[in-house]
Every structure is written in structure tokens, then in C-alpha cells.
N, C-alpha and C positions, 0 to 999 in steps of 0.2 A: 484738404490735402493740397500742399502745395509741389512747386518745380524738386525743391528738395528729397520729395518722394523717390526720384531717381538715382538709384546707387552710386553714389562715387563724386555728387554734387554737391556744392556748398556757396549759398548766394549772401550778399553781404549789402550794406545800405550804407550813403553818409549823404546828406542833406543838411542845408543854413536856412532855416526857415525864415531869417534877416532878407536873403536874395530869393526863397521862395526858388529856388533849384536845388537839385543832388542826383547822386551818380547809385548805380544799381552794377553790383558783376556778377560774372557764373563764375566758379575757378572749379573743374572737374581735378579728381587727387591726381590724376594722369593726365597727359596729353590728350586727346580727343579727337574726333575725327569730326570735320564740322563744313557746315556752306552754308548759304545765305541766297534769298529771292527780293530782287527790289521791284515793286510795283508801282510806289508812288509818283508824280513828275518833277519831287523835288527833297530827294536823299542828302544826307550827310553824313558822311563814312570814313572809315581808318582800314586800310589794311581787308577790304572784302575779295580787291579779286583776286589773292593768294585762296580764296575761298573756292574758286573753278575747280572743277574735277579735273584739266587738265594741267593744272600747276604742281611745281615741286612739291611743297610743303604740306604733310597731308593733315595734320593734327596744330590741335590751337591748347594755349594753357588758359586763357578763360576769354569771358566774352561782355562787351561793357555797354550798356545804355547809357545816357548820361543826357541832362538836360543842360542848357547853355546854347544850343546853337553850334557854328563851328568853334565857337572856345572850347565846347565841350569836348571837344577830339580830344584835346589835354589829357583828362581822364583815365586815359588806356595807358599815358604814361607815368602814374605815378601808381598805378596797377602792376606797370611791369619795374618799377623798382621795389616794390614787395615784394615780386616772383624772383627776380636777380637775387635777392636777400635768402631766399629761401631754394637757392642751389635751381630753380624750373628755367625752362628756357633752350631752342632750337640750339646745338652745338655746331658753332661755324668756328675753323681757327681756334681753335683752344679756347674761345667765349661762349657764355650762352645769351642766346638772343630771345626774350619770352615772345611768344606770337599771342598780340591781344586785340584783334579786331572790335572796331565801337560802332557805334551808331547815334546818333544824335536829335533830339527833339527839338524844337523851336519855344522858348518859353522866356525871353528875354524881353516882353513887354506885358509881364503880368502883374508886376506893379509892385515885385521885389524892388529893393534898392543894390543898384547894382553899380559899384564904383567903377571897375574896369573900365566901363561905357562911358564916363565921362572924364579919364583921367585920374580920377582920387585917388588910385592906387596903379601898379605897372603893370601888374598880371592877374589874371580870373585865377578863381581859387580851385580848377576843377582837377589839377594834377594834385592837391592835395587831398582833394575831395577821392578822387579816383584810390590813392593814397590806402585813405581811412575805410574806404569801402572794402579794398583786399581784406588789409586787417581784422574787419569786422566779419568776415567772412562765415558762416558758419552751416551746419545742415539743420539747425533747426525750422521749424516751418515760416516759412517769407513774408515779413509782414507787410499788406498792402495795404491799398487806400494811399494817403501821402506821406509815401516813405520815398527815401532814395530817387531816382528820376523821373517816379511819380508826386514829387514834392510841390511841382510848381504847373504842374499839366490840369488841360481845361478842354470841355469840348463847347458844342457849342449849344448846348442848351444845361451848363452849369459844371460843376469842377469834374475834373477828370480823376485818372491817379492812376498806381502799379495792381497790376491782380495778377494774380497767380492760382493755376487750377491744374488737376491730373487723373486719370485714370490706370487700373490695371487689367489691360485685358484675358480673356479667359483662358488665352496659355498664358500666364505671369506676367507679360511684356509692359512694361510703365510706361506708358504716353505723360508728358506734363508739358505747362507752356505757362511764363513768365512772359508778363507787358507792359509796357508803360505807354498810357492813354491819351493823348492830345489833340484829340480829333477835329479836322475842318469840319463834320460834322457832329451825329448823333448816335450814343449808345441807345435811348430811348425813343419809343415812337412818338411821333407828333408831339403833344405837350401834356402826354401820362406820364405814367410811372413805370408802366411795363415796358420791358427789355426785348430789343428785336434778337437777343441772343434766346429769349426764352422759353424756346421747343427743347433746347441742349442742357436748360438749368437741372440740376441735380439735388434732390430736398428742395429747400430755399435757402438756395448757397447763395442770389442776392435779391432775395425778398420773396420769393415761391409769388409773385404778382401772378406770372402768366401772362396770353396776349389777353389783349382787351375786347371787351364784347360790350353792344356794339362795336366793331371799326371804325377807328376816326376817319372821316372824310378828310381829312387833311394829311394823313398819316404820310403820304409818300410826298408834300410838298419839301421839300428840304427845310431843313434849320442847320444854315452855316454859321459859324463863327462871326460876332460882328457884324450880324445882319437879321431880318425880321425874317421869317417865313418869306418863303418865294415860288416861282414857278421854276421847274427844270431848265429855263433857259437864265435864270438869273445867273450872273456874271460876279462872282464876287474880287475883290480885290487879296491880294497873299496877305493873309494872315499868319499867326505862330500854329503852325500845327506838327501833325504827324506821328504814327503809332508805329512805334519798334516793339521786334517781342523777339523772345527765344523759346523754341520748339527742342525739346529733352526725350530720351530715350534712354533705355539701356539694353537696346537691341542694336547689334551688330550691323554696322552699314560703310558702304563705300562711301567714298563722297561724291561719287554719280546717284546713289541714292539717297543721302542726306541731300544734296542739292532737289533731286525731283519730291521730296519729303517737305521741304519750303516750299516748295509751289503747290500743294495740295493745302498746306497750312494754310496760305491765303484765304481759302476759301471761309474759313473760320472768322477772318479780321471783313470780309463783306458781309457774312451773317450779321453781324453783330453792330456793327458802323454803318450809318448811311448819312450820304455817300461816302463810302472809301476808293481808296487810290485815285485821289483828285491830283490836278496838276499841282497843287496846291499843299499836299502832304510828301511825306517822305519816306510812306509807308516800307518797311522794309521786314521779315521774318529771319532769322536765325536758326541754323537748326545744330543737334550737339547729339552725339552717339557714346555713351560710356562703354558701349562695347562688353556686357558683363553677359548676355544670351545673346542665339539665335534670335535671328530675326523674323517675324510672322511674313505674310505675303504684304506687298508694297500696299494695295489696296486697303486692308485694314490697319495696316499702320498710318496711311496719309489719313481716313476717314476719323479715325482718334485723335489724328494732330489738328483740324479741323475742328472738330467739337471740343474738343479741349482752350480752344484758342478763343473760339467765344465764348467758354464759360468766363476762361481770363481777364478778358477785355471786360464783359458785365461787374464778375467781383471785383474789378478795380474801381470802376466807377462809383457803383453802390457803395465800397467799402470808404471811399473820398469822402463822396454825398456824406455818410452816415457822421464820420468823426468832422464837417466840418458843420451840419446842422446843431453839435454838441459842444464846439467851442463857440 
């Protein structure tokens, strides 16, 4: 079960597997009530801090990941000429203005060929990428692994990708969270197989592994990005990293609640990632309310968006791992 699971959403994908990038959106059938938690020491963002609970604008028409770097900001605008086309959009002055906040991964030295970087061409192709992603938009369940702005993400002990995971808790309420994976480090422990997300795995939604027995003796040495195993004080140099996600609901929330709804989410992208939130990522959460019930108490809603988040972050990785072991 993926992000889709939450009434009233529809996620969409366009990736060039040529450049080894692509763009991921949410478009809710209504405006939304939405905010965001940045954790990481090195974000790249459109349009988040109309996200504060104390700003005008209370609702978003969708919400974009997109890999490129800050080219990729592009993305949220050829998203909102979809939404223009299709009458959505904040009404100022007899216009309407879509509100598409993005987010941005780092993934511009993975060994795509990427013309814009050298001249060959004027412009990244992420506003048409953003584009095709609206269009493509749909609720059927979200395909991860490397789709959309999991196309070209990588941690640092082998390929990364998008995952997507959900729950329904026991009054009806649908927790889900949609990610894309590019970690300064490691969804896996030490240099196994097993998932440090996997206390939270559901069946073997990515691999039923479990932790491992014996524990590695090395298990908590880091594995960064572009570098060998190290000691806690290893210093590494910026790499392309950083994991974005969006946190879904269809429980009723302010945006002083959807905002403290991201920061409990986090707890889920440190399960699951080690280390995260380095100066070095641009970790950031999203969170998105359809508004269709009541809301349970804050508590078990943040504790769902948490474990939801690290099933995420595992099925994307595994789901990578698996389609890129088979091409």
C-alpha cells in the first residue's frame, strides 16, 4: 500500500533515465492544508515558508520532489502550468496562482549525461519534467524503486530510489509517506542486508531480512557516501545527498498540526538512515492533510508518520537495489 492509499491523492512520475534524474508530485483533488520540517544542514526549497502556521496562505495544490539540485526548483513550475490549465490555483486579482512547494535532491554527479552543466543545451529539462509528472498524475499505487526523483538517487552503500508506504489506523485514519532516497549515508546496517528500518517492516515489504544476529561489530562505524567505513569523527567532504519525503493523511489538521506532524515524522528518516540529518543532506519532511475525517490524538498520529516513514525509505531502497540487480 502506497501514499495513494489517502483519499483524495494522486502521485505522478517523469524521469530521463539518459540524465539518470526525474520529478515525483502529490496533486490532492483539493487544496490541502500542508507544512514542512527541514532538518538537514543543506535544503533546497521553493515556496516552504508560506508553509508556517503563521502565514496567509493555508492550503497547497500539490507538492514536488524532484532531483537536479537547484535546477530542479524548475519542476514545481511546469507543475503549476498543468494546474493553471486545469482552472487550480490561489485567486489573487481575478488570477489564479497554483501554490506548489518543492524540494530538491542532489543527484547531478551520478554519472547521467547532463547537457545543461556544460552548455549543450540553455535550459534543464526539469520544468518539463515537472510538466509530464502533473499529467501523469494518477491514484493508482506509486511506483518505486527508480521512478521519478528516485531515478538517479544513491546512498552510500549502493543505489538509492523512491518508496512509498501506509497504514490504516484502528479508528480508519490513513497514515502514508512517499520518499525519495539519497542518503549521505546508509539505509542498511554495516555491510548486510538487513534494514535499520527493520523493527517497522510489515510482511517483507523489503525482504522480511530482520536485524541480524550476531551484530556486526562494525555496524554503528559509518558508511558515507564516497568514502570507506570510518570512525565517528571522520570528516567527509559534500557529497550529492539528501532525502525529501511527504507525510499524507486524511485526518483533519491545522497547520500548526501538520507542521508539529513533520517533526515527529522525522523520527522515522533517523530510524531508518544512519547518519541522517548531516550538515551534508538536505533532509527535509512534508506533511499534506485531505481533510476527509477527524483527527485521532496528535500522539498516535505522529507515531504512524514515523513508522510509516521508515518503512518508506527501506521499500525504496530495496525496491532500487532489486530492479537494478535485474537490468
Amino acid at each position: 500500500m502506497t501514499l495513494t492509499l489517502v483519499p483524495g491523492l494522486a502521485v505522478g512520475h517523469a524521469h530521463d533515465p539518459a540524465i539518470r534524474s526525474g520529478v515525483t508530485v502529490v496533486i490532492p483533488d483539493r487544496p490541502a492544508v500542508a507544512s514542512v520540517h527541514v532538518m538537514g544542514g543543506a535544503p533546497g526549497t521553493r515556496d516552504t515558508d508560506l508553509l508556517a502556521p503563521d502565514q496567509t496562505v493555508q492550503c497547497v495544490d500539490a507538492l514536488v520532489l524532484s532531483g537536479g539540485s537547484a535546477f530542479g526548483l524548475d519542476a514545481a513550475g511546469g507543475v503549476q502550468a498543468a494546474l493553471v490549465a486545469q482552472g487550480r490555483g490561489f485567486a489573487v486579482g481575478g488570477v489564479r496562482v497554483p501554490i506548489v512547494p518543492a524540494a530538491i535532491l542532489f543527484d547531478l554527479i551520478n554519472g547521467g549525461d547532463k547537457p545543461w552543466l556544460d552548455g549543450r543545451e540553455r535550459f534543464s529539462p526539469y520544468r518539463d519534467l515537472g510538466h509530464a509528472a502533473a499529467l501523469a498524475a494518477s491514484t493508482a499505487p506509486v511506483a518505486e524503486g527508480s521512478a521519478g526523483a528516485g531515478c538517479g538517487a544513491t546512498t552510500a552503500t549502493g543505489k538509492g530510489g523512491l518508496g512509498s508506504a501506509s497504514i490504516v489506523l484502528a479508528d480508519g485514519t490513513t497514515v502514508a509517506a512517499l520518499v525519495a532516497v539519497n542518503a549521505l549515508g546508509s539505509a542498511t546496517i554495516g555491510d548486510s542486508r538487513h534494514y535499520w528500518a527493520a523493527p517497522f517492516e510489515i510482511g517483507a515489504e523489503f525482504g522480511g531480512y530482520g536485524l541480524p544476529s550476531p551484530w556486526p561489530a562494525d555496524a554503528t562505524l559509518p558508511r558515507l557516501k564516497g568514502h570507506a567505513p570510518q570512525s565517528a569523527a571522520g570528516d567527509p567532504q559534500p557529497h550529492g545527498n539528501t532525502t525529501i519525503a511527504i507525510v499524507a493523511t486524511d485526518a483533519t489538521l491545522t497547520k500548526a498540526e501538520a507542521k508539529r506532524l513533520a517533526v515527529m515524522a522525522h523520527d522515522g528518516l533517523a530510524r531508518a538512515l544512519y547518519p541522517a540529518h548531516t550538515p551534508f543532506d538536505g533532509d527535509l519532511v512534508f506533511t499534506l492533510s485531505t481533510a476527509r475525517r477527524p483527527a485521532p490524538p496528535m500522539i498516535a498520529l505522529g507515531i504512524a508518520a514515523a513508522n510509516t516513514l521508515a518503512r518508506a525509505i527501506a521499500r525504496g531502497v530495496h525496491a532500487a537495489r532489486a530492479a537494478d540487480a535485474t537490468s
